[in-house]
C-alpha positions as CSV (number, residue, x, y, z in Angstrom):
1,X,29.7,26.1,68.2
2,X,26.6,24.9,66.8
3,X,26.1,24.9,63.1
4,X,22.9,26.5,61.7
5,X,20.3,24.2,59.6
6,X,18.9,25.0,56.6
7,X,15.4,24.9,56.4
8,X,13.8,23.6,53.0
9,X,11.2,25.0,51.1
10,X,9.0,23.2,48.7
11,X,7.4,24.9,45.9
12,X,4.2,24.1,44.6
13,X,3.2,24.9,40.9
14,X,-1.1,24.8,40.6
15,X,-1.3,24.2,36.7
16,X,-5.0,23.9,35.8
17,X,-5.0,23.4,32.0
18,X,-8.7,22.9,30.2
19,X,-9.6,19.2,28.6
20,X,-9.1,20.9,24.8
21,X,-5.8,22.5,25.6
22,X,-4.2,19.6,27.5
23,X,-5.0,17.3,24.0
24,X,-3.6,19.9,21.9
25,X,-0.2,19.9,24.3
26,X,-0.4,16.3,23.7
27,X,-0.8,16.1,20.4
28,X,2.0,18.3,19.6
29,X,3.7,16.6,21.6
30,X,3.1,13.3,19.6
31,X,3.4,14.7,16.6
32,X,7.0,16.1,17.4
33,X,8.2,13.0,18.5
34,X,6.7,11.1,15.3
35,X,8.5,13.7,13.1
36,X,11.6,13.4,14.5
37,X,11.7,9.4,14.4
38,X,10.7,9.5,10.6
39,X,13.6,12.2,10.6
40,X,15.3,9.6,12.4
41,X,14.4,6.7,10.5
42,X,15.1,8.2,6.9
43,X,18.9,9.5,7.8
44,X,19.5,6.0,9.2
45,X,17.8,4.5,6.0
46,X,19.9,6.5,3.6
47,X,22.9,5.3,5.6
48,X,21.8,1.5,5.2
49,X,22.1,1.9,1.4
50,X,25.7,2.5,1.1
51,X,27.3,-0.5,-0.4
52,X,30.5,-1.5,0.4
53,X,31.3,-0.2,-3.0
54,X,31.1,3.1,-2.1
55,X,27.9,3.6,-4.3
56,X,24.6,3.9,-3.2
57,X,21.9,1.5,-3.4
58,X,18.2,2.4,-4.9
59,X,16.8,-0.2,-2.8
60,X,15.6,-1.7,-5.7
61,X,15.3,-5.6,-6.1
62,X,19.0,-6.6,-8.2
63,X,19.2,-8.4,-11.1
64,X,21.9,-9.6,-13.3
65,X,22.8,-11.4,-16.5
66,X,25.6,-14.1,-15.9
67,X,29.2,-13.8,-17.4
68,X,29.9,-17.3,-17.8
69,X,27.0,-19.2,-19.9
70,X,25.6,-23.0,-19.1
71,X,23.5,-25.1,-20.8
72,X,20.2,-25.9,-20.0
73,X,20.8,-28.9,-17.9
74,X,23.0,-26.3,-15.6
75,X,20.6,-23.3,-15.5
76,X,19.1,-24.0,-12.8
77,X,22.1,-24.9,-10.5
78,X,22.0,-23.8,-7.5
79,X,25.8,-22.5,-8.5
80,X,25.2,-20.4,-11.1
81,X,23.5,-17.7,-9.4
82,X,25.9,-15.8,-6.8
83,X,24.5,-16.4,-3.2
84,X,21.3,-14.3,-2.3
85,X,20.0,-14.6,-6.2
86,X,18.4,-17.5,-7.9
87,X,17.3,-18.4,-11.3
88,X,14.5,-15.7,-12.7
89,X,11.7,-16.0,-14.2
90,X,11.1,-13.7,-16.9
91,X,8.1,-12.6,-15.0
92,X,10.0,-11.0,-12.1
93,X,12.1,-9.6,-14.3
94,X,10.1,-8.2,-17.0
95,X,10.0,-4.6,-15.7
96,X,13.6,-3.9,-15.5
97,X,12.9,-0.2,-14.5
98,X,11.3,-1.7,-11.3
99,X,14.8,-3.6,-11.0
100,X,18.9,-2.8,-10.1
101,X,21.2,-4.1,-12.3
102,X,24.3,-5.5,-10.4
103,X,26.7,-4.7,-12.9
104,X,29.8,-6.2,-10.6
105,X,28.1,-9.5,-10.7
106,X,26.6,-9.3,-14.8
107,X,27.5,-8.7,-18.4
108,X,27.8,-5.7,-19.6
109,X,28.2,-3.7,-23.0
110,X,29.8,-0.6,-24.3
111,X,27.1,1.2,-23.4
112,X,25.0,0.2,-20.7
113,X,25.6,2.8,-18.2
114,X,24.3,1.4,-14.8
115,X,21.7,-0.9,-17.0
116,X,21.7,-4.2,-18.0
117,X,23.5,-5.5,-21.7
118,X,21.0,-5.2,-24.6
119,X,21.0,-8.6,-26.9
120,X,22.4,-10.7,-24.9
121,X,20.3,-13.6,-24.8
122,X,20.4,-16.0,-21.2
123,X,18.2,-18.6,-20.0
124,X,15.1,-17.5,-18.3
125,X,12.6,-19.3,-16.2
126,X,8.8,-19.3,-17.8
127,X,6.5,-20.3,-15.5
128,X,5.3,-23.8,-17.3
129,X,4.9,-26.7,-16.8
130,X,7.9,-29.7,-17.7
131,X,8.2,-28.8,-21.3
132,X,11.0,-29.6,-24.5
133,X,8.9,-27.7,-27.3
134,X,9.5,-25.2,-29.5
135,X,7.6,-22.3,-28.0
136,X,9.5,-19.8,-26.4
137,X,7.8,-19.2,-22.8
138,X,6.5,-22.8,-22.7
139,X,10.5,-24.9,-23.3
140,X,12.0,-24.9,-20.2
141,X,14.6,-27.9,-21.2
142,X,12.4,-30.6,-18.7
143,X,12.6,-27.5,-15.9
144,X,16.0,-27.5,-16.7
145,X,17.0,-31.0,-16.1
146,X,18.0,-31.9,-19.8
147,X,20.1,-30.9,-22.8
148,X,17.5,-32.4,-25.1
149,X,15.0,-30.4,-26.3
150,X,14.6,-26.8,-26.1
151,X,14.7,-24.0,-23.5
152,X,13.4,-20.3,-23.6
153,X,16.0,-17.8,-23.3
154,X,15.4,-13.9,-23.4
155,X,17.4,-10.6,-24.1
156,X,16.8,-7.2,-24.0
157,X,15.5,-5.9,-27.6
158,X,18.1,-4.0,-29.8
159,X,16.2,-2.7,-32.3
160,X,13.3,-0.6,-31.1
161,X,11.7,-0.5,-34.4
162,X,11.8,-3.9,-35.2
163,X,8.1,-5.4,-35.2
164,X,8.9,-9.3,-36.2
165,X,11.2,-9.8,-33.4
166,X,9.3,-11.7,-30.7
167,X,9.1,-9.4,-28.3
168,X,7.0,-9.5,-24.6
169,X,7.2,-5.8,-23.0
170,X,10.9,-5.0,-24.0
171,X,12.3,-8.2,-24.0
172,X,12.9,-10.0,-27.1
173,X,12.4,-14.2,-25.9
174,X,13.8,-17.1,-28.7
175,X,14.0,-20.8,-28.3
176,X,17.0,-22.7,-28.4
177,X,18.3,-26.7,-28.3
178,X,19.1,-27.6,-24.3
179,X,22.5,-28.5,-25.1
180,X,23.6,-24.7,-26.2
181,X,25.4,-22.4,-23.7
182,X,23.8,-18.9,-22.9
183,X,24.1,-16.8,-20.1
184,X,21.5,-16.9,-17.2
185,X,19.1,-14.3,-15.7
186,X,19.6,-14.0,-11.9
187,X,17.2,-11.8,-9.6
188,X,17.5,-11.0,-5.9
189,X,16.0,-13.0,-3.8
């Protein structure tokens, strides 16, 4: 017994869309497809900023004040800054609500919340030439080659009403002999 065939059928849909309406269908379309990529893209983002910690990251540069302190021959060491920070200078440092402070790698106080220690002073890069003088944002103990001389270190002000202290934005910057031990500012790299 034969079997039947089946016959096919094609079916032909005549769509005739206008110039103006065919762009506007497009551009939906693009526009849809942006959206949800930048929808996309933002969850995936948030995700990203989870540290291993468990708390989430601003995406901020980080920042930190040593625990141990160094002289000023030592500052500079490529040691004394964990891995992925160096040695700041006070100027990419100076607006610390621009920065993170990575309090599991700095120094703290009693009450510095998520912030960094007030009046603790650390060695800071300045930004000058090779220079042992007394001027705080010029001594950089020989670029930090030398305990002779004098360095510039900086802390975070204490006493907000204080108008001697020498004070650049809210940082109060002293200079002191080379061979003294401070703590040292470290910034993201």
């Amino acid at each position: 017994m034969e079997t039947p065939q089946r016959e096919a059928k094609t079916l032909i849909i005549d769509i005739n869309l206008t110039r103006g309406l065919a762009a506007l269908l497009i551009s939906i379309l693009l526009v849809g497809g942006l959206l949800g990529y930048l929808l996309l893209g933002h969850k995936s983002a948030a995700a990203s900023t989870r540290l291993a910690s468990g708390t989430l990251s601003t995406g901020m540069r980080g920042f930190y004040l040593t625990k141990t302190k160094y002289d000023g021959s030592q500052a500079a060491s490529a040691t004394v800054c964990a891995e992925g920070y160096h040695f700041a200078s006070l100027w990419e440092i100076l607006g610390v609500s621009n920065l993170e402070y990575e309090q599991s790698l700095g120094e703290t106080q009693d009450d510095s919340a998520e912030g960094p220690p007030a009046s603790i002073f650390g060695w800071v890069r300045t930004g000058f030439s090779d220079d042992t003088s007394t001027t705080a944002g010029k001594a950089n103990c020989s670029v930090w080659s030398t305990t002779s001389g004098n360095g510039t270190t900086a802390a975070l002000v204490q006493d907000w009403t204080d108008p001697s202290s020498q004070e650049i934005h809210v940082w109060d910057v002293e200079d002191y002999d080379c061979i003294m031990t401070w703590h040292v500012w470290c910034v993201e790299d």
